[in-house]
N, C-alpha and C positions, 0 to 999 in steps of 0.2 A: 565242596567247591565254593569260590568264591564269584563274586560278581563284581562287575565290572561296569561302568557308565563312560559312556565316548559321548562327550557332547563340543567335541568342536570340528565337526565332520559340515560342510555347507550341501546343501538342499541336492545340488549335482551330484557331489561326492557319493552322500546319499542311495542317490537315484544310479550312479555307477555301480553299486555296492551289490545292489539288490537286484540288476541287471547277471551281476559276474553270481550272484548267489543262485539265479534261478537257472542259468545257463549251464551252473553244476548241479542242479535239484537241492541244493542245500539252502539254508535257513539263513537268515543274516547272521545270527547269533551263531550256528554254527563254522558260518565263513569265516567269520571275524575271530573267531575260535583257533580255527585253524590254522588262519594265516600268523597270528599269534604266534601261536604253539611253534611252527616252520621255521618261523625268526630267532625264536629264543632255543633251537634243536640246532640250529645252522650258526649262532652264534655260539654256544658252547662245543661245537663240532670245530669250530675255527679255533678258538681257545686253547682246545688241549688237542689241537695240530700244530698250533704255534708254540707250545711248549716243547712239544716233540722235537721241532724244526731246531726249534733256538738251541736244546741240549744236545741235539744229532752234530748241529754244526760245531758247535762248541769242541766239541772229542774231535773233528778235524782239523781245525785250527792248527793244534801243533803239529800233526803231518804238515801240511801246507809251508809252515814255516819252514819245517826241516827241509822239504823239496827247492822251497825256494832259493835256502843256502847254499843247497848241494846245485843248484845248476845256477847261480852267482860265480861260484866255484870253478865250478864249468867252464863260463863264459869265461872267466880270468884267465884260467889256462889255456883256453883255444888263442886267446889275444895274444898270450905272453908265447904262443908255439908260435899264430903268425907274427909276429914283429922279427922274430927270430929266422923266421924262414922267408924272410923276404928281402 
């Protein structure tokens, strides 16, 4: 394992730190561990859902398109029925 040094944390911060650390029974080094760890588990969890998202959407695109031309389509003919039937 490696180590780590935080040294721009102010006196309160601190004093917050070791509050939230004791209120879970855990250690600062272990809090500070943790929350770490959370960040960087939650940022690669976003990563490769946003890859997912981006090729999911990708493969619908061309549906969408095609829908969209077919009821363009649509809408032409209903116009060119009413102008005709009115």
């Amino acid at each position: 394992m490696m180590e780590i040094k935080v040294r721009t944390l102010t006196d309160e911060q601190v004093k917050n730190l070791d509050q939230i650390a004791k209120e879970n029974k855990l250690s600062r080094e272990r809090l500070l561990s943790k929350i770490i760890s959370e960040y960087l588990d939650g940022k690669n969890f976003l990563a490769a859902h946003r890859t997912f998202f981006k090729e999911e959407v990708a493969k619908i695109i061309p549906t969408l398109e095609k829908n969209n031309q077919v009821m363009e389509r649509a809408l032409t003919f209903l116009e060119v029925e009413q102008a005709h039937g009115d």
